[in-house]
C-alpha positions as CSV (number, residue, x, y, z in Angstrom):
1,X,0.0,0.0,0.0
2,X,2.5,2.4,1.1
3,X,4.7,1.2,-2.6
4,X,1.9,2.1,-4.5
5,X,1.6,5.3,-2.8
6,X,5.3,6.1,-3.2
7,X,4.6,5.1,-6.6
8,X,2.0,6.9,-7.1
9,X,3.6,9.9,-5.5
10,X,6.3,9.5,-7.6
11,X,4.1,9.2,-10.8
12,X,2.8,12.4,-9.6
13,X,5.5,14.0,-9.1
14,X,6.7,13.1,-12.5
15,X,3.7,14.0,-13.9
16,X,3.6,17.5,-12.1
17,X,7.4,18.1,-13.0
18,X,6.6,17.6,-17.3
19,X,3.5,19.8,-16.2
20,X,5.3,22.1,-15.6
21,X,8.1,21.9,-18.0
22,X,5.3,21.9,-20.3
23,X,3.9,25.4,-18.9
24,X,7.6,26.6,-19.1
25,X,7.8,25.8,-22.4
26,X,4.5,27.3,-23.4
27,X,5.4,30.2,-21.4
28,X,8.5,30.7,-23.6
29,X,6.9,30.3,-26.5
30,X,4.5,33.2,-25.8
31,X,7.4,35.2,-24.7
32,X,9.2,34.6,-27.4
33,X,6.3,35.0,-30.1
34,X,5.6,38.3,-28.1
35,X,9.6,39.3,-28.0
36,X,9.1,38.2,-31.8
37,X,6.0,40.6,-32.1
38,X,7.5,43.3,-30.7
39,X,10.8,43.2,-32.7
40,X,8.8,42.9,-36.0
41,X,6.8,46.0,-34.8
42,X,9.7,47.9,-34.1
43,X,11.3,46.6,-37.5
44,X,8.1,47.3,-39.4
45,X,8.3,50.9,-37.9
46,X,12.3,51.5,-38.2
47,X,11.1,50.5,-42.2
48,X,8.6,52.7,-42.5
49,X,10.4,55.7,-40.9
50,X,12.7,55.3,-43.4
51,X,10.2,55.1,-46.0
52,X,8.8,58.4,-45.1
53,X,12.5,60.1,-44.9
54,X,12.8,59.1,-48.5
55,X,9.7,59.4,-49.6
56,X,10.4,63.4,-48.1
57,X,13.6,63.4,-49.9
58,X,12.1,61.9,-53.4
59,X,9.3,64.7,-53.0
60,X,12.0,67.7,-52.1
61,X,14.1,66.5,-55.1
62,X,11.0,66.3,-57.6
63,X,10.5,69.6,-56.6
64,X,13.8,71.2,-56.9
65,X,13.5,69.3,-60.1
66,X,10.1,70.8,-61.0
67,X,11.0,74.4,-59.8
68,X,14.1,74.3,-62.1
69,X,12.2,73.1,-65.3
70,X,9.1,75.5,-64.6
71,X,11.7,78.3,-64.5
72,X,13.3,77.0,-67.9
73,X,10.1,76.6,-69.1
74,X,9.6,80.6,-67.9
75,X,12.8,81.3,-69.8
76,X,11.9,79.7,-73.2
77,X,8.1,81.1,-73.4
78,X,9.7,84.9,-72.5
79,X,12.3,84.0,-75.6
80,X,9.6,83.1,-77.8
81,X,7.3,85.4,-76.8
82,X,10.1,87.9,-78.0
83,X,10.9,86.5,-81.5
84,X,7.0,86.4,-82.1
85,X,6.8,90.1,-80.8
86,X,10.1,90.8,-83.1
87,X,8.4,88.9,-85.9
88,X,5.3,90.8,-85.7
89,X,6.4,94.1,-85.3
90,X,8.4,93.6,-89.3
91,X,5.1,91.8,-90.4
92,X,3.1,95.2,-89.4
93,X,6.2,98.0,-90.5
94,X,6.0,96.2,-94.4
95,X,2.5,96.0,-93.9
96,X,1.9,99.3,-92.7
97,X,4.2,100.4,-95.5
98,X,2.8,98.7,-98.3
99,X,-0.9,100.3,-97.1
100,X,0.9,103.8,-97.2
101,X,2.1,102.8,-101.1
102,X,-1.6,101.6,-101.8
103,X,-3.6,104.4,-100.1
104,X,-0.9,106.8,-102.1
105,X,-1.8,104.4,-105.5
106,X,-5.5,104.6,-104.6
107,X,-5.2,108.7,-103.8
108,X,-3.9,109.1,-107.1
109,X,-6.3,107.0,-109.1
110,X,-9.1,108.4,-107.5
111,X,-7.5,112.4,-108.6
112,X,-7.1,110.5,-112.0
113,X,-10.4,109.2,-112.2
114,X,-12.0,112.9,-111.0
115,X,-9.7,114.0,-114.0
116,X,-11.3,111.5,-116.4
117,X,-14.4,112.3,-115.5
118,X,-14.3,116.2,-115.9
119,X,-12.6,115.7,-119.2
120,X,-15.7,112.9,-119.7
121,X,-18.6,115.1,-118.9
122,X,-16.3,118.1,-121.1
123,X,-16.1,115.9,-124.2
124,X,-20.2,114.8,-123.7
125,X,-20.9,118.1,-123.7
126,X,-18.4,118.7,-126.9
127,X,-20.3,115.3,-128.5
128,X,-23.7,116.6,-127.6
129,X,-22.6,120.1,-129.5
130,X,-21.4,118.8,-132.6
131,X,-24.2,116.1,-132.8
132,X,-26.2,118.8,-133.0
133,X,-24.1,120.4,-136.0
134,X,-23.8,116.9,-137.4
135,X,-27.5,117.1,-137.9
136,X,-27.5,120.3,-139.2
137,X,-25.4,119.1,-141.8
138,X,-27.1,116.3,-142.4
139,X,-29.9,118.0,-143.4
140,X,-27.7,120.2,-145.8
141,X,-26.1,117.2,-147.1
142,X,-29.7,115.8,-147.9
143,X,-30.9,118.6,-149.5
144,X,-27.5,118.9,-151.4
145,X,-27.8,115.8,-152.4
146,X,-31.5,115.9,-154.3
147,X,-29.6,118.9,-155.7
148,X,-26.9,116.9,-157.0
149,X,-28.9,114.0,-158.4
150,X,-30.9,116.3,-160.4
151,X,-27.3,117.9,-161.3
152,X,-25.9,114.5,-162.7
153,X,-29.3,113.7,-164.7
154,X,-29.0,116.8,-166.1
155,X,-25.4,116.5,-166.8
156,X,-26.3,112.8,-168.0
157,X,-28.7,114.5,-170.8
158,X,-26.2,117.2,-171.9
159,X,-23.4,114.8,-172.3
160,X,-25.4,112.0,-173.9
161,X,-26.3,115.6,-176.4
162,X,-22.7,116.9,-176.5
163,X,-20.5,112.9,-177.3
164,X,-23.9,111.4,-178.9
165,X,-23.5,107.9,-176.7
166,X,-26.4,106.0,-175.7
167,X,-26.0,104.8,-172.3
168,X,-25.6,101.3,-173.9
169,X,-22.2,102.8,-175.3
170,X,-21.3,104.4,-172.2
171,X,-22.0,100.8,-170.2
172,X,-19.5,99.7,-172.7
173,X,-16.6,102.1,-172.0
174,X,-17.1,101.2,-168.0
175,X,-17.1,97.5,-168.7
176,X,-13.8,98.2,-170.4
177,X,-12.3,100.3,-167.7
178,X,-13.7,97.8,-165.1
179,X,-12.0,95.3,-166.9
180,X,-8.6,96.9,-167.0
181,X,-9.3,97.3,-163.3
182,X,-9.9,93.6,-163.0
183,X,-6.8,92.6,-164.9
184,X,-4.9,95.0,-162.5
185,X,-6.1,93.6,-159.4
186,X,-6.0,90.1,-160.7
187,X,-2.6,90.2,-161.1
188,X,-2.2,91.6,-157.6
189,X,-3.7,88.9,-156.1
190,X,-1.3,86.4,-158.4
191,X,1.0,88.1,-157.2
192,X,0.2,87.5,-153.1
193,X,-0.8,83.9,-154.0
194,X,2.4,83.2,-155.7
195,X,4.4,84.6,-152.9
196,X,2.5,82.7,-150.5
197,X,3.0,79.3,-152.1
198,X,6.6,80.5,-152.8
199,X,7.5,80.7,-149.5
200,X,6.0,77.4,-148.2
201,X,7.2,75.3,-151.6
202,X,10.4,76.8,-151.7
203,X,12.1,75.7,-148.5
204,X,10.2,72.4,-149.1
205,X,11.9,72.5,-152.4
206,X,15.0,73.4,-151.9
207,X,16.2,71.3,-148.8
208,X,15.3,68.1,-151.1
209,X,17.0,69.4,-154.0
210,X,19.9,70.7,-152.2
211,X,20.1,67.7,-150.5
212,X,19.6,65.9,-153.7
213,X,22.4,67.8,-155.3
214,X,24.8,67.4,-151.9
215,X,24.7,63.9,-152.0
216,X,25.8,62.9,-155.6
217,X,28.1,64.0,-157.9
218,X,29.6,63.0,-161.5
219,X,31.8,63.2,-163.7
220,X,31.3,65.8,-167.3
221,X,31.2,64.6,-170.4
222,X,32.1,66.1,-173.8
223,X,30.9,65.6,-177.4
224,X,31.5,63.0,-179.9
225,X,30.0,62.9,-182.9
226,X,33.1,61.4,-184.9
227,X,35.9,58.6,-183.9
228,X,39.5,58.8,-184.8
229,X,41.8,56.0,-185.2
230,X,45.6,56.4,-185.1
231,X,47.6,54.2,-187.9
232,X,51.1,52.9,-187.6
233,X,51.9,54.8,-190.7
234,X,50.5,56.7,-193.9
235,X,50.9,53.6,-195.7
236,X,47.9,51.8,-193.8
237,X,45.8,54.2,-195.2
238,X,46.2,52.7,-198.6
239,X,45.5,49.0,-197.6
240,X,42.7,50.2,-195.9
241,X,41.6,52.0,-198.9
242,X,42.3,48.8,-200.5
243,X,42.5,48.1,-204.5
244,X,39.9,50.5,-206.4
245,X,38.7,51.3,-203.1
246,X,37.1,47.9,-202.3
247,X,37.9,47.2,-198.6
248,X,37.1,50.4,-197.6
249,X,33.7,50.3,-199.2
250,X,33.8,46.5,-197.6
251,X,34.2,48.5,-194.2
252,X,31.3,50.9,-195.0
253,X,29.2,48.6,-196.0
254,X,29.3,46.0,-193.1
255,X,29.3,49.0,-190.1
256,X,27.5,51.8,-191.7
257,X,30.4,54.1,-190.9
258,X,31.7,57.1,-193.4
259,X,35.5,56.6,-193.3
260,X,37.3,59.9,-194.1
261,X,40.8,59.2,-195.2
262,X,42.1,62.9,-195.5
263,X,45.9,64.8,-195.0
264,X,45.2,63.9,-191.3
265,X,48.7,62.7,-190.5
266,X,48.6,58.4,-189.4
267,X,44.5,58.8,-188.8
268,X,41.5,58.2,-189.9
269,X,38.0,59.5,-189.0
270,X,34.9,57.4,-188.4
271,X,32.3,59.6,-189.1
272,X,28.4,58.4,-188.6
273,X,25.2,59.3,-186.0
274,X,24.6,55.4,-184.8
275,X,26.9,56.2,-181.5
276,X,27.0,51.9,-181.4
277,X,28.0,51.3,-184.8
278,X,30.6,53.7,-184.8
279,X,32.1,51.8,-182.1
280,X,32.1,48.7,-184.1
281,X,33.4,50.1,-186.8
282,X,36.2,51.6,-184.9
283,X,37.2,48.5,-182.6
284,X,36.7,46.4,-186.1
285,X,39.4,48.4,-187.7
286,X,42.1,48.6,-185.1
287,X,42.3,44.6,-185.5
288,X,42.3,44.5,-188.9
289,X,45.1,46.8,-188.5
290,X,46.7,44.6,-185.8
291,X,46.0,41.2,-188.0
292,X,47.3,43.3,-191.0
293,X,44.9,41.1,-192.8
294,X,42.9,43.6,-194.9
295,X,40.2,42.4,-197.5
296,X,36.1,42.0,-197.7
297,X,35.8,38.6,-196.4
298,X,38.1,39.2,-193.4
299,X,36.3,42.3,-192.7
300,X,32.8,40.8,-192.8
301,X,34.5,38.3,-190.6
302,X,36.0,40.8,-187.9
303,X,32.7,43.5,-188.1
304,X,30.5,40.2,-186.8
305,X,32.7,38.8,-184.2
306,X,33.0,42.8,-183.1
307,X,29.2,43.2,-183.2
308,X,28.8,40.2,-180.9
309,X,31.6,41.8,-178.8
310,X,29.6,44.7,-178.3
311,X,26.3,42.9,-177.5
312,X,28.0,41.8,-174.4
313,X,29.5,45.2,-173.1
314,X,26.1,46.8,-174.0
315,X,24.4,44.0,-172.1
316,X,26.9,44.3,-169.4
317,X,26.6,48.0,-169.0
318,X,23.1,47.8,-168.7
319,X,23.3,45.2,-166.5
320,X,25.8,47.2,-164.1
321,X,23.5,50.5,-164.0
322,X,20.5,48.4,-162.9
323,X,22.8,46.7,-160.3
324,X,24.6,50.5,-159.1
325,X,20.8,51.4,-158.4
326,X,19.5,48.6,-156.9
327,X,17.1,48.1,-159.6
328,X,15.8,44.3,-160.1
329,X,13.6,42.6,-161.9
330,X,14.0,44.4,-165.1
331,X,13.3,42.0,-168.8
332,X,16.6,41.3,-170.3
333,X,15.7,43.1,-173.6
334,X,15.1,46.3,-171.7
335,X,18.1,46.0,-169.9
336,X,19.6,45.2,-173.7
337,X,17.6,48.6,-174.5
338,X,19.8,50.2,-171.2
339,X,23.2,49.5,-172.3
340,X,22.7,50.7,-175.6
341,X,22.9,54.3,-174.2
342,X,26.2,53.8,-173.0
343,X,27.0,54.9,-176.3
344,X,24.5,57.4,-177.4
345,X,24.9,61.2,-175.8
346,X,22.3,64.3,-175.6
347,X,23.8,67.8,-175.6
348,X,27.3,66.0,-175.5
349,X,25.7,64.2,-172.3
350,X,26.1,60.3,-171.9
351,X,22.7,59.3,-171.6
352,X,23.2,56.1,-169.8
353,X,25.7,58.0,-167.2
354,X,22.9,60.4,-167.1
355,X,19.9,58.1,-166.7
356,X,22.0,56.9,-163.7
357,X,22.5,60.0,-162.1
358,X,18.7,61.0,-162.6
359,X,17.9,57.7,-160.8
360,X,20.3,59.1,-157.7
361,X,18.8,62.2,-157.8
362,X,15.1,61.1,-158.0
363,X,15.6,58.4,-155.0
364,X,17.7,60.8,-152.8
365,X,14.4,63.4,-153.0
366,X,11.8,60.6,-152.8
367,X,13.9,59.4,-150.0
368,X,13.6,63.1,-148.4
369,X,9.4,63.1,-149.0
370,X,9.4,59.8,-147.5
371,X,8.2,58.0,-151.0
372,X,9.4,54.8,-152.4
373,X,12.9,55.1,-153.1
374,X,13.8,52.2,-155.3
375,X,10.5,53.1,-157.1
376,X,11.6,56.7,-157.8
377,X,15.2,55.1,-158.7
378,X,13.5,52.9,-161.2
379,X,11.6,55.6,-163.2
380,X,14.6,57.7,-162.8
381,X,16.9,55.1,-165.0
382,X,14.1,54.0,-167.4
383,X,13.4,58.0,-168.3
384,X,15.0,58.1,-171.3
385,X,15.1,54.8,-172.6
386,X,13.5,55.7,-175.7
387,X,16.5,57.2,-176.9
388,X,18.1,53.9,-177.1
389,X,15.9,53.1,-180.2
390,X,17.0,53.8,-183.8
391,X,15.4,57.2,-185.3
392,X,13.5,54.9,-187.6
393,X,11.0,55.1,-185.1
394,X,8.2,57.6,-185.0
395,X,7.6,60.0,-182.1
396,X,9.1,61.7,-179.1
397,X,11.4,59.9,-177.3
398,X,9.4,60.2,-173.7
399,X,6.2,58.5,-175.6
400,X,8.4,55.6,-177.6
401,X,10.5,55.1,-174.1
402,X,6.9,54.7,-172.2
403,X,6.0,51.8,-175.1
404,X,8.5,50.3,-174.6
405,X,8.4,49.9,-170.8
406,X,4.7,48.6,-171.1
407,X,5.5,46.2,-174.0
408,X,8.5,45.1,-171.0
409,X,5.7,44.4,-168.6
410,X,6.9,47.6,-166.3
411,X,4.7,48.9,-163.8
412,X,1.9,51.4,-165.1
413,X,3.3,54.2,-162.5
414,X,7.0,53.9,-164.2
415,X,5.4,54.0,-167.6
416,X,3.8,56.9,-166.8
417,X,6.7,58.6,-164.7
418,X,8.9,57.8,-168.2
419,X,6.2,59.5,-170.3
420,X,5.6,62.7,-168.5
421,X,9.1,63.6,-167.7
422,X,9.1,66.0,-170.6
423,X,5.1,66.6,-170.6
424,X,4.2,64.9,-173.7
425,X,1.7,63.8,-170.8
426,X,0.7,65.8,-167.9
427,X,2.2,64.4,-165.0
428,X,-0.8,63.0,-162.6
429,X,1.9,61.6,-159.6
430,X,4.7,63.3,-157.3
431,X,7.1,60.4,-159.0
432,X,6.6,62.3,-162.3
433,X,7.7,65.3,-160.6
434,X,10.3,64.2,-159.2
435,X,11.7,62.2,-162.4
436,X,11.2,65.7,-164.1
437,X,13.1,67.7,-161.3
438,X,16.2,65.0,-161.4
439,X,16.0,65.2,-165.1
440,X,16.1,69.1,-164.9
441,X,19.2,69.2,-162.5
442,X,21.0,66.1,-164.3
443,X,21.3,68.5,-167.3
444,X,21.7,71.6,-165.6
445,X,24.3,71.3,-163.3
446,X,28.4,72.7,-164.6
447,X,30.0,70.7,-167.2
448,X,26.9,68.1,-167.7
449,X,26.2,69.3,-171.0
450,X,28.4,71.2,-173.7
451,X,27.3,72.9,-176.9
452,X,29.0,74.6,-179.6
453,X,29.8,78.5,-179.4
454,X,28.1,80.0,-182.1
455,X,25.2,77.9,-181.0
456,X,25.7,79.3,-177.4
457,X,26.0,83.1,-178.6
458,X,22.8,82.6,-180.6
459,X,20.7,81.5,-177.9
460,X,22.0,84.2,-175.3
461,X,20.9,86.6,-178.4
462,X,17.4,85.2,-179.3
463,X,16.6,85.0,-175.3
464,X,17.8,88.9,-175.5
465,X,16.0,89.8,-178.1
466,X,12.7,87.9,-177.4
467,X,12.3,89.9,-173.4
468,X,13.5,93.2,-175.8
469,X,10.5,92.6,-178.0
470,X,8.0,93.6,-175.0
471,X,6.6,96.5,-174.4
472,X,8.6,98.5,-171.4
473,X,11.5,96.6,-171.5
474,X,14.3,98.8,-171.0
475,X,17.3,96.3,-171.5
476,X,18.1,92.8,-170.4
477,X,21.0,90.7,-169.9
478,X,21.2,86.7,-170.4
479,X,23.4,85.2,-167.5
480,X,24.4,82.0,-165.9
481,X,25.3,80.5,-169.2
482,X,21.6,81.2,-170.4
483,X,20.2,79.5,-167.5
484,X,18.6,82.7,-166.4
485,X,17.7,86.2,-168.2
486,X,17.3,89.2,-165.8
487,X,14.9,92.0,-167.8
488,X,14.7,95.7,-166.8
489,X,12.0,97.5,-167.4
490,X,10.8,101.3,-167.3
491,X,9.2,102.0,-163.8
492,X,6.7,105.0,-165.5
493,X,5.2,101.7,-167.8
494,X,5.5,98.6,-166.5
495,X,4.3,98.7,-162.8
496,X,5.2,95.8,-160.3
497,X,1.6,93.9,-161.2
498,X,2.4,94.1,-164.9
499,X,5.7,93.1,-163.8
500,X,4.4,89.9,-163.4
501,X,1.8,89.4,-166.2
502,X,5.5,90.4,-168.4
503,X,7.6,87.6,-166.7
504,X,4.2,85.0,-167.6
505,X,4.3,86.6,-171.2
506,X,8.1,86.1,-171.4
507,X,8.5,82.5,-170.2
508,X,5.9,81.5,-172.4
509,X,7.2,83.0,-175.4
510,X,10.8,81.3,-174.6
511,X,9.0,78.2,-174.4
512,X,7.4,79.0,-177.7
513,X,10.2,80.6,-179.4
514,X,13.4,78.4,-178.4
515,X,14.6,74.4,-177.6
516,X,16.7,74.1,-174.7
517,X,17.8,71.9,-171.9
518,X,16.3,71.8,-168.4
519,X,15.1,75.3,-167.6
520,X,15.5,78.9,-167.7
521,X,14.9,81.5,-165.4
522,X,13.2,84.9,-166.0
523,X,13.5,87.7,-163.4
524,X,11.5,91.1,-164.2
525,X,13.3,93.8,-162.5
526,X,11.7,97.4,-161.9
527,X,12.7,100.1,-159.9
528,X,11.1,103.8,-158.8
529,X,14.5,105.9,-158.6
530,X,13.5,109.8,-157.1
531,X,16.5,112.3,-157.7
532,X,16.2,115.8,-156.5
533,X,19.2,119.0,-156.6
534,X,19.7,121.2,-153.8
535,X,20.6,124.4,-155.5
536,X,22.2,127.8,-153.5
């Protein structure tokens, strides 16, 4: 009993003492929480004082910062405000100074305009007085007028008493002077038009001709109408002549060549029109000279092998023309027809060289007007191909040349174009025209064409003497190798609009009158000279 109470005691006492430890504990942790509490607190505050001090500092900076900035701010506005001020005080001196100018401007437009006015009301008061007189006179000139008709009738009725003219007759002298007057102004108005269409075509006209002209040239030719051949010696001449003159006749005979066997030292002339059988005859007798074998079979012989010869070049030349043109397509015999004027000439002109150099000059201007070029060049070579045929034939050459080009199967615009160039046909195309300008400078530019002297002196005269032959003509003068005759006429006769009907009536009578190569200029001249002596 008493163990168990020890025990128990014990137990208690054990019990009590983790009681206890347990309050201790318990009590330490509520001190310590509280100790814990209390530090935070005073942590927490400590924080927050500290917060506040910079929070007072971070506001006192901000507004050091704001003071400095607002005074900055202060500082720019009062500079701007003063530019501004600057600024508009020169906008309201110009201003202000340009309103002076205009109220000065508008001052003196408004005197001017009280000016105008006063002289306005002055001159309506001058109108108003004269209309007055104005219709004072007009009844005057109304009554002076019924005065002056019955005047003229009278005067009608004494003259028809005093010249004893009906007034049929008299209608018939007015028609006459109105058509004088007519005739007068119609040639005035020529005149304008002319000059008008002058100055447009002319510029045209001359930068494709000049151009034309520019951009070919050739060589001159001269004239041949006989051929000489040189012999070794004066005894050739007898073995041509041969025995009772039989090879020569032989010759003749087989060319249709005159041989002229004169004094002419080592030479004989060839003498004949046919340009090609000249040449056969010529080359035929320099071989028989060079075979020395001279009689009537060998010269048949040589004449035919010659002739064949000269087929070929012919052939070949008109072959080479087409080809330096750029012509194709032509018929063989035509081209035949080509060649054959390598050896025939007009006005000492080579009429193949020339044919050429029309086809040059036609393309280079159709070439300027934007027109077929080959197509001009083509008319321009086949122009004259009528003088290729013998003069057995009938007819101009223009006319025989366009025959032949159809028969050739030619185009109907070249036919044309070959037949107009001379105006056997009117021309109806600007190829004609152009075929006939080429033509015209082809023949008329230096050294193209050569004629004799006397033949030269005469034309110069007849042109002369034709522009003497009109009435006012004081002189005139053919220059520029005929090309061009200037007339002067008497300024108290001829005036400048009859100088113009006289130049018409001139070129047409030249045309009339005379035959000559490309063109010829005629310029009327008149002048109005005053002359007056000072005298002491």
């Amino acid at each position: 009993m008493v163990n168990i109470t020890l025990n128990f005691s014990k137990e208690k006492g054990k019990v009590m003492g983790e009681y206890n430890i347990l309050i201790g504990l318990i009590i330490g942790v509520i001190i310590g929480f509280a100790f814990a509490y209390w530090a935070k607190g005073k942590l927490v505050s400590q924080k927050i004082q500290d917060a506040e001090k910079e929070g007072m500092r971070l506001i006192e900076d901000a507004k050091r910062r704001a003071d400095t900035l607002l005074k900055e701010a202060k500082l720019e506005a009062k500079d701007r405000l003063f530019k501004i001020k600057s600024e508009f005080d020169s906008d309201t001196r110009e201003t202000r100074s340009e309103l002076k100018k205009k109220e000065k401007w508008l001052i003196q437009k408004e005197e001017n305009i009280d000016r105008k006015h006063d002289q306005f009301e002055k001159k309506e008061r001058e109108v108003a007085r004269r209309e007055k007189k104005l219709l004072k006179k007009e009844d005057e000139i109304e009554r002076n007028k019924l005065k002056y008709n019955e005047l003229v009738e009278e005067q009608k009725r004494q003259l028809e008493k005093i010249s004893g003219l009906t007034a049929d007759q008299a209608k018939e002298l007015l028609i006459r002077a109105m058509e004088n007057e007519a005739r007068y102004e119609a040639a005035k108005l020529i005149k304008r038009i002319e000059n008008e269409a002058k100055e447009e075509a002319d510029k045209k006209a001359k930068n494709v001709i000049a151009t034309g002209i520019q951009r070919y040239a050739a060589d001159f030719v001269a004239e041949r109408t006989v051929s000489v051949v040189q012999l070794p010696n004066d005894e050739m001449k007898g073995r041509i002549i041969g025995r009772e003159g039989r090879n020569i006749r032989a010759i003749e005979a087989a060319t249709g060549i005159d041989l002229i066997i004169d004094d002419t030292p080592e030479a004989v002339i060839l003498s004949g029109f046919n340009p090609v059988r000249r040449e056969v005859a010529r080359i035929s007798l320099m071989r028989l000279i060079s075979d020395g074998r001279i009689h009537p079979a060998r010269i048949e012989d040589i004449v035919k092998k010659v002739g064949h010869e000269v087929d070929v070049v012919i052939k070949e030349a008109g072959e080479q023309a087409a080809f330096d043109l750029g012509v194709h397509g032509i018929h063989s015999e035509l081209v035949k027809y080509i060649g054959r004027l390598k050896f025939r000439t007009s006005y000492a002109q080579n009429v193949l060289q020339h044919s050429v150099e029309v086809g040059f000059l036609a393309g280079i201007m159709a070439a300027e007007l934007g027109l077929n070029q080959k197509m001009a060049r083509r008319m321009g070579l086949l122009h004259d191909i009528g003088k290729a045929v013998d003069h057995e034939v009938e007819g101009p050459h223009a006319l025989i040349g366009s025959k032949l080009s159809k028969k050739f199967g030619e185009n109907s615009r070249v036919v044309h174009a070959v037949a107009a160039h001379h105006e056997d046909v009117p021309p109806s195309s600007v190829y004609a025209l152009l075929v006939q300008a080429a033509d015209g400078l082809s023949g008329a530019r230096p050294g193209a064409r050569r004629e004799l002297l006397e033949n030269y002196i005469k034309r110069l005269e007849e042109l002369e003497s034709i522009a003497n032959s009109f009435r006012g003509v004081a002189n005139s003068y053919a220059i520029q190798a005929g090309r061009e005759i200037r007339v002067i006429v008497e300024s108290g006769i001829v005036s400048d609009e009859e100088a113009i009907l006289l130049s018409k009536d001139i070129v047409k009578k030249i045309e009339e009158s005379l035959t000559f190569p490309g063109q010829i200029k005629v310029m009327v001249i008149r002048e109005t000279r005053s002359v007056e002596y000072a005298n002491k």
